[in-house]
KELODO-986444 format. One line per 2 residues: number of its first residue (from 1); their letters; for each residue x, y, z of N, C-alpha, C, O. Coordinates in steps of 0.1 Angstrom, whole numbers, plus 5000, padded with zeros to 4 digits. Layout:
BEGIN
NUM	a	X:Y:Z:X:Y:Z:X:Y:Z:X:Y:Z; ...
//
This chain:
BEGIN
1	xx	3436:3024:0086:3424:3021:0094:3425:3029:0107:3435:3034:0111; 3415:3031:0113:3410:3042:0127:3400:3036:0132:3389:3035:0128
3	xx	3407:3033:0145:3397:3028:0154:3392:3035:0164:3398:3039:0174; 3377:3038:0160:3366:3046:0169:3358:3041:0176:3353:3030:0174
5	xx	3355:3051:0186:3342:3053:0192:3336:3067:0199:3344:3077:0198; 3325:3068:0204:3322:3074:0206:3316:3073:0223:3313:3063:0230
7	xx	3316:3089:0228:3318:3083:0245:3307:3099:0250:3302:3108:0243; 3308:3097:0262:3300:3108:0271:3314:3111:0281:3316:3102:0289
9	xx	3326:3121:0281:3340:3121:0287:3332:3127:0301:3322:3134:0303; 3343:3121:0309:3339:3125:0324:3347:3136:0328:3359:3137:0324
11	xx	3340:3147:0337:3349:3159:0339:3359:3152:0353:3357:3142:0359; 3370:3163:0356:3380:3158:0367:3375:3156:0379:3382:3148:0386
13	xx	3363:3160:0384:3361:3153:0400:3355:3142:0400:3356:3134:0409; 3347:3141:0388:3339:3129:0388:3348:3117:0385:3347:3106:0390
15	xx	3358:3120:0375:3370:3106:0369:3379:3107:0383:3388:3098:0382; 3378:3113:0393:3389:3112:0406:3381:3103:0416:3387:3094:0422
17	xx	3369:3106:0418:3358:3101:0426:3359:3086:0423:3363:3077:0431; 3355:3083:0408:3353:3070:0400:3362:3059:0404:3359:3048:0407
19	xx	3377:3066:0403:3388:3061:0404:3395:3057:0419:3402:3048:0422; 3389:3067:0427:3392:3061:0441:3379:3050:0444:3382:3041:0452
21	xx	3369:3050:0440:3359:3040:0442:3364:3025:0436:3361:3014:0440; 3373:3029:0421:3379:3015:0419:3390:3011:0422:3393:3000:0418
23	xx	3399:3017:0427:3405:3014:0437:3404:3003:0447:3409:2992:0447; 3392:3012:0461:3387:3004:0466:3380:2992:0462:3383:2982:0468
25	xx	3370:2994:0452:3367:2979:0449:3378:2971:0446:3375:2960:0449; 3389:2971:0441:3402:2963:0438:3406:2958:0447:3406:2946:0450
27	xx	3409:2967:0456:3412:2960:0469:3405:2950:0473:3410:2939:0473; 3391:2952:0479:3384:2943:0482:3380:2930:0475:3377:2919:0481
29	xx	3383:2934:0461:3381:2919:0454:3395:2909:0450:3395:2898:0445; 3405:2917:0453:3415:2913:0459:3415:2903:0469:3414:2890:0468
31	xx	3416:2912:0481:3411:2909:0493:3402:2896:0497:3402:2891:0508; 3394:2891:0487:3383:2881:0485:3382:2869:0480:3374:2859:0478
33	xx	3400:2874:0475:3402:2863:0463:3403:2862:0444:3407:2852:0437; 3400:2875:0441:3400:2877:0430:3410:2883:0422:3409:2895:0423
35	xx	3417:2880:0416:3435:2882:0416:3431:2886:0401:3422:2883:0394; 3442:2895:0398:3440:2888:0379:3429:2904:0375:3424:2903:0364
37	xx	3425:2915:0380:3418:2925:0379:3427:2937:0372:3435:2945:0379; 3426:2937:0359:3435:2951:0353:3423:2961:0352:3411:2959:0349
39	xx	3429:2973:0357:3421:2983:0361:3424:2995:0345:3434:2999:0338; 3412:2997:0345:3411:3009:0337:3420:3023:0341:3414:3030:0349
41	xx	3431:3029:0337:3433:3041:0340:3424:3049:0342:3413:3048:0336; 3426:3058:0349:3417:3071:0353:3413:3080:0345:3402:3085:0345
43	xx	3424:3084:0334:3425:3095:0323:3417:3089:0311:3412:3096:0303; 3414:3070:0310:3411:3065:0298:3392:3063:0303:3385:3060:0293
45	xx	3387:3065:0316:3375:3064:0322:3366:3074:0310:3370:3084:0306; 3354:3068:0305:3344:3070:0302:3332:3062:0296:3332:3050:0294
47	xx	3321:3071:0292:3309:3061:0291:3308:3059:0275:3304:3068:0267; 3313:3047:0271:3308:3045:0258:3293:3051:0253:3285:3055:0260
49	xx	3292:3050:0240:3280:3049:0233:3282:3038:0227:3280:3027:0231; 3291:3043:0211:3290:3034:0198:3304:3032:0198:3312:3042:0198
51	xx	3306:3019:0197:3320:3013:0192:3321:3012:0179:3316:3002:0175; 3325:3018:0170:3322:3017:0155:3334:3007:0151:3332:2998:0143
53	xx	3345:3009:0158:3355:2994:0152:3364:3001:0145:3366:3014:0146; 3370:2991:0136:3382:3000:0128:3373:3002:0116:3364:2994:0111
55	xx	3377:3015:0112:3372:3020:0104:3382:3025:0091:3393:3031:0094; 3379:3023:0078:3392:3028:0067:3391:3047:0067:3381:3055:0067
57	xx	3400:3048:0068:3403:3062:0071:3401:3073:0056:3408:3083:0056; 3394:3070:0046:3385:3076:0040:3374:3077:0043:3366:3086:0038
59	xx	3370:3067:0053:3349:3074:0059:3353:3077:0069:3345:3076:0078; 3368:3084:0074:3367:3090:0091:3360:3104:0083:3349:3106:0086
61	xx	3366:3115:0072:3354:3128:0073:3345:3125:0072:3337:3134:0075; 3338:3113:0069:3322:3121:0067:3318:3114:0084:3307:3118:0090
63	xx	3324:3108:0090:3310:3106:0106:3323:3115:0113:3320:3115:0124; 3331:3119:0112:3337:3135:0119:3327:3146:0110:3325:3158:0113
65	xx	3323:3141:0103:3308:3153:0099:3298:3156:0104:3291:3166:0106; 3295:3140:0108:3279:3139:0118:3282:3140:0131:3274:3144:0139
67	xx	3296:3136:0133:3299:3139:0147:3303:3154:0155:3307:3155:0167; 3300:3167:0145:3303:3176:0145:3290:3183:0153:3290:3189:0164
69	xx	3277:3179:0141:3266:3189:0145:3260:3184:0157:3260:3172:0161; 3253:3196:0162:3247:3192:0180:3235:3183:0179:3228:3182:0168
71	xx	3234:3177:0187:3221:3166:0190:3212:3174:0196:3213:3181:0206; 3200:3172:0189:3187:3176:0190:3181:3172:0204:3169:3170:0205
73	xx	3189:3172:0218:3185:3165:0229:3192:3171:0239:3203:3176:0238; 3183:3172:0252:3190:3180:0262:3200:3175:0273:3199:3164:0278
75	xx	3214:3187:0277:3219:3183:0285:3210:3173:0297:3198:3174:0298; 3216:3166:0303:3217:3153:0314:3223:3151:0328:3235:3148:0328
77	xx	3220:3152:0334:3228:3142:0348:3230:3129:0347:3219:3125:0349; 3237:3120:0346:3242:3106:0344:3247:3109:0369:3253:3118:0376
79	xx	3239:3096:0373:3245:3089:0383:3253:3077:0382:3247:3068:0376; 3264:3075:0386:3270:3065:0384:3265:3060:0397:3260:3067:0406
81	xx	3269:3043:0398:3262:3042:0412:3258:3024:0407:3253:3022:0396; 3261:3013:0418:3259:3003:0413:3272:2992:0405:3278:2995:0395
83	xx	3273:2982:0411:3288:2978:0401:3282:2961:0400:3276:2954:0408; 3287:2959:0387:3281:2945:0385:3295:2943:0376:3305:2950:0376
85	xx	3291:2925:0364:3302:2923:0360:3297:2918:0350:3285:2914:0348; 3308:2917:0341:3302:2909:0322:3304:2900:0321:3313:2899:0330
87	xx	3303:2891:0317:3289:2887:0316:3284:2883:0329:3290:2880:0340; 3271:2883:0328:3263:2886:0343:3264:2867:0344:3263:2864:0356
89	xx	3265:2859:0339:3267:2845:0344:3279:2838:0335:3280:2837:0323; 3287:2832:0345:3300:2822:0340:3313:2835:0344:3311:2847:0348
91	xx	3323:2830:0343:3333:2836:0350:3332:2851:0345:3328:2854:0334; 3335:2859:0355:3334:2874:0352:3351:2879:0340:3363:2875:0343
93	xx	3348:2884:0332:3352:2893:0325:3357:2906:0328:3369:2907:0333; 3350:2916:0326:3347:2930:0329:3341:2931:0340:3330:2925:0343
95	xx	3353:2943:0350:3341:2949:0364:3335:2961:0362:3344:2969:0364; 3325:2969:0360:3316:2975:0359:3310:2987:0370:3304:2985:0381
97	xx	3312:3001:0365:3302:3003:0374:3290:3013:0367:3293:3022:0360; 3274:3007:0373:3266:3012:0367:3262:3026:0368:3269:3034:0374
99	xx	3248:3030:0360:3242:3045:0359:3227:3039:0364:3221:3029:0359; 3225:3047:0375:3209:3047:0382:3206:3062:0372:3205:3062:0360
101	xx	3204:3074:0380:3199:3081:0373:3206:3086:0360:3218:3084:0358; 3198:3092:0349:3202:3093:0339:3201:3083:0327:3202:3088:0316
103	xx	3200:3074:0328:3199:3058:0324:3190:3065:0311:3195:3066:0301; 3178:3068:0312:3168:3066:0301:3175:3077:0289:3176:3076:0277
105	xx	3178:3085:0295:3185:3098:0290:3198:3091:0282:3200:3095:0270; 3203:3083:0286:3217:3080:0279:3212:3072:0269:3215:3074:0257
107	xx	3203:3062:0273:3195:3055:0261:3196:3060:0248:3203:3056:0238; 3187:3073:0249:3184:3082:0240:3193:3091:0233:3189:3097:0223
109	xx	3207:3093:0240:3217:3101:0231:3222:3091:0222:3229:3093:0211; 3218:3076:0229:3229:3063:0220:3226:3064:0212:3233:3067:0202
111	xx	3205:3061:0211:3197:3062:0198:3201:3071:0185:3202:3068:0173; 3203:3083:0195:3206:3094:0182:3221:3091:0177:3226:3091:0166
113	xx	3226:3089:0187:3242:3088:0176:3247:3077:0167:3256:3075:0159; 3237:3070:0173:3239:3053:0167:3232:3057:0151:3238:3052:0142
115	xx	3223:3063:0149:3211:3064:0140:3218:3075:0130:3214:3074:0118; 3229:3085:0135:3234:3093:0128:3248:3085:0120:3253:3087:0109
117	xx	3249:3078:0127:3258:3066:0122:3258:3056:0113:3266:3050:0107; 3243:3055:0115:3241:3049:0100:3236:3054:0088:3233:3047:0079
119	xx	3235:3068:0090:3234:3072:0078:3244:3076:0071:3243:3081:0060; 3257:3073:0080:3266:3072:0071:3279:3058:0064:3290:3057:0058
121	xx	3266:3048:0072:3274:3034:0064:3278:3026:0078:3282:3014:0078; 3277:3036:0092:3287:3027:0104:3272:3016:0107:3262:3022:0112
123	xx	3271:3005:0105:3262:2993:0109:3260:2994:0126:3270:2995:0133; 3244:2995:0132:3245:2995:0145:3245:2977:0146:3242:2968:0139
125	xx	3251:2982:0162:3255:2968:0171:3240:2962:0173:3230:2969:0171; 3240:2952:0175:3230:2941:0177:3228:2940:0190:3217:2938:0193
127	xx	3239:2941:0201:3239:2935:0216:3237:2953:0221:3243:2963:0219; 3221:2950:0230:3215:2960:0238:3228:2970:0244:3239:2967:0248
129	xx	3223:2980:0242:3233:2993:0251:3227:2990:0263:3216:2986:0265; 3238:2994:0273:3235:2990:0290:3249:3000:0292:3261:2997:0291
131	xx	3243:3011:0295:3251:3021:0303:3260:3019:0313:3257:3014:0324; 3270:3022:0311:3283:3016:0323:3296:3022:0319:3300:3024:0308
133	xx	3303:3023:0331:3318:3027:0329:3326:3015:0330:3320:3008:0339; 3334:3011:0326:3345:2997:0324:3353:3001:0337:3355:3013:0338
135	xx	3356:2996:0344:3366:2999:0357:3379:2991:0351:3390:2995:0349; 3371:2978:0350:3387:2968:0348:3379:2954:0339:3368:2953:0334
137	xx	3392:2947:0339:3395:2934:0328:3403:2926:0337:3413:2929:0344; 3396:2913:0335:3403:2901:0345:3409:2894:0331:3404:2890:0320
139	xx	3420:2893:0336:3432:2887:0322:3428:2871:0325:3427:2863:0316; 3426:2867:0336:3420:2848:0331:3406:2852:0336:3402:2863:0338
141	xx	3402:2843:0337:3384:2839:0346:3387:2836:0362:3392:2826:0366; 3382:2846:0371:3389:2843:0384:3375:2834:0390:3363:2837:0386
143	xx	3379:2823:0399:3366:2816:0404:3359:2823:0406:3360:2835:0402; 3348:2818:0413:3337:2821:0419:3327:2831:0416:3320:2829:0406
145	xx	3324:2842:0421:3314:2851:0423:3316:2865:0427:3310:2869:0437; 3324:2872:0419:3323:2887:0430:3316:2894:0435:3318:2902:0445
147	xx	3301:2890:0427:3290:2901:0429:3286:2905:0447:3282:2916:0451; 3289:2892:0454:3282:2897:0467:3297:2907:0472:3294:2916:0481
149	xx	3307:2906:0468:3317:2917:0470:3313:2929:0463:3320:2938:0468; 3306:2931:0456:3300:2940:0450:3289:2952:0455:3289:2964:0453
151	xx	3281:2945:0463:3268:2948:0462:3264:2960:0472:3253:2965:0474; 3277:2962:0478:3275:2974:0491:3282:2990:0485:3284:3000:0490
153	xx	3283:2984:0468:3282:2999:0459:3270:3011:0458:3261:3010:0449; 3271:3021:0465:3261:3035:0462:3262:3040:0452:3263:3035:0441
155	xx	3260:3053:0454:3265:3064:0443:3277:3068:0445:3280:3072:0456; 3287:3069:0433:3297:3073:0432:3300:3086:0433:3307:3092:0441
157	xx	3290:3090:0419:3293:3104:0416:3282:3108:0407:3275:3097:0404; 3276:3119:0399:3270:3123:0393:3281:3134:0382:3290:3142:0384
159	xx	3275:3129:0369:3281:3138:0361:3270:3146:0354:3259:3143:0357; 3272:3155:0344:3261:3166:0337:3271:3163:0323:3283:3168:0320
161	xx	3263:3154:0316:3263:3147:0299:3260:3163:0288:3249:3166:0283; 3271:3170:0286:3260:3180:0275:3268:3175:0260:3265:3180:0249
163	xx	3275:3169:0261:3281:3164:0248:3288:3150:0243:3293:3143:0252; 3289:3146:0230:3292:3133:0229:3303:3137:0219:3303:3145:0210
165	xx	3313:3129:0225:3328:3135:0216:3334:3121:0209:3334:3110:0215; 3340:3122:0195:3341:3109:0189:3352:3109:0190:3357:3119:0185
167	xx	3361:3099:0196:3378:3091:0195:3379:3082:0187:3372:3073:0182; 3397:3091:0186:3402:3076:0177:3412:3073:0191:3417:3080:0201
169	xx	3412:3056:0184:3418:3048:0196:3431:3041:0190:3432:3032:0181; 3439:3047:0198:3450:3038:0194:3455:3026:0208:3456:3028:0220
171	xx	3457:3013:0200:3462:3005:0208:3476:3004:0207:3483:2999:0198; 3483:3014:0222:3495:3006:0228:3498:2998:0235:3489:2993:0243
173	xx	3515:2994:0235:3518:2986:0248:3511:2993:0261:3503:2987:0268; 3516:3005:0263:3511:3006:0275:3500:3010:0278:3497:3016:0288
175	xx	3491:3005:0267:3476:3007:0267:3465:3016:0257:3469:3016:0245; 3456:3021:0259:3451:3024:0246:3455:3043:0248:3460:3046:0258
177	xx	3453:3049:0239:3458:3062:0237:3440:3065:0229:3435:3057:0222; 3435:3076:0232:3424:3084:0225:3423:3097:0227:3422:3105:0237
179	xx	3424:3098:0213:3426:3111:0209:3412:3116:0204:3405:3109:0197; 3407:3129:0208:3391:3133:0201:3395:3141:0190:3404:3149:0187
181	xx	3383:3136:0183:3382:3142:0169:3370:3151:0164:3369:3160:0157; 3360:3145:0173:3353:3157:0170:3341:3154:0181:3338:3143:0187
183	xx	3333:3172:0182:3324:3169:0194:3310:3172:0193:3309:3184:0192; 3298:3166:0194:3287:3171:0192:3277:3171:0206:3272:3162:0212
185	xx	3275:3185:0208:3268:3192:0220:3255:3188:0218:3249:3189:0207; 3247:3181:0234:3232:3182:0237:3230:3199:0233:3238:3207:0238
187	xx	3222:3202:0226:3215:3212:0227:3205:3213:0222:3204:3217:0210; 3197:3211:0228:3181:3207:0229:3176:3220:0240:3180:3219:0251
189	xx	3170:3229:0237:3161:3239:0245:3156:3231:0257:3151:3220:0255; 3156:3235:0268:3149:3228:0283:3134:3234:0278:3133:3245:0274
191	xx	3119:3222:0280:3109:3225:0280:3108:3234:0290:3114:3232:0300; 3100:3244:0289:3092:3255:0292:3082:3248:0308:3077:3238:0303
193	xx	3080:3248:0317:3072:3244:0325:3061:3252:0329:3063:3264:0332; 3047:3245:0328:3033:3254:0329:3031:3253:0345:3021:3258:0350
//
């Protein structure tokens, strides 16, 4: 079995940026009370699309097939910018930080990859795509409320989305390990402007 997904990888200034922003947020929600926050590594930082799950490693060639050819859609700017938490009501879970610009744009690469995905048997998810990077994981439910510790998040950083690369994920002790397998480039022609 191979456990995949598929992601939008962040280049090095932006995963350095990202990472000093969650930093800081740790601190602060530390600082507030909120104990118990496992932080995403820096090198493991990126934007999901499709979690496809474990998969039997006779259907990893054929969606490393679909995951090969370019998406009919154009490169992107993704803003990161924004930090909220999962679930948005009852003890927080996951810390979060959001995409302002780019948002509709990422929608639309999910659409296509999700859609390429089932044409080859991977079942799309049921629970709405909501663009976001995972910062961290709270190992219990810490009281209260972080969000107003939250809320004096800007923009982080801006990235330029021209491709969607599919990993396999391995779960270690010292955390998950992903390896890419294969990569499919936005290349969609920029419309022409009259």
């Amino acid at each position: 079995m191979a456990r995949l997904f598929t992601a939008i990888e962040l280049g090095p200034q932006v995963r350095e940026r990202v990472a000093s922003r969650q930093a800081e947020l740790a601190q602060a929600l530390r600082t507030g009370g909120f104990e118990g926050l496992r932080l995403v590594r820096a090198e493991q930082l990126h934007l999901t699309l499709v979690f496809l799950g474990e998969i039997a490693d006779a259907r990893v060639p054929d969606i490393v097939a679909v995951m090969t050819a370019d998406l009919p859609l154009p490169a992107f700017d993704i803003e990161f910018a924004h930090c909220g938490v999962f679930p948005p009501h009852g003890p927080p879970r996951v810390l979060w930080l959001g995409v302002d610009g780019g948002a509709g744009h990422a929608r639309s690469v999910f659409e296509a990859v999700a859609e390429r995905l089932e044409s080859v048997g991977v079942p799309r998810e049921r629970r709405p795509f909501v663009p976001h990077l995972t910062l961290g994981r709270w190992r219990g439910a810490p009281p209260g409320d972080p969000t107003l510790i939250l809320r004096k998040v800007g923009t982080v950083a801006v990235q330029r989305a021209s491709a969607v690369t599919l990993f396999h994920s391995r779960l270690l002790p010292r955390g998950p390990e992903h390896r890419p397998l294969a990569q499919a480039r936005l290349a969609a022609p920029f419309a022409a402007l009259h």
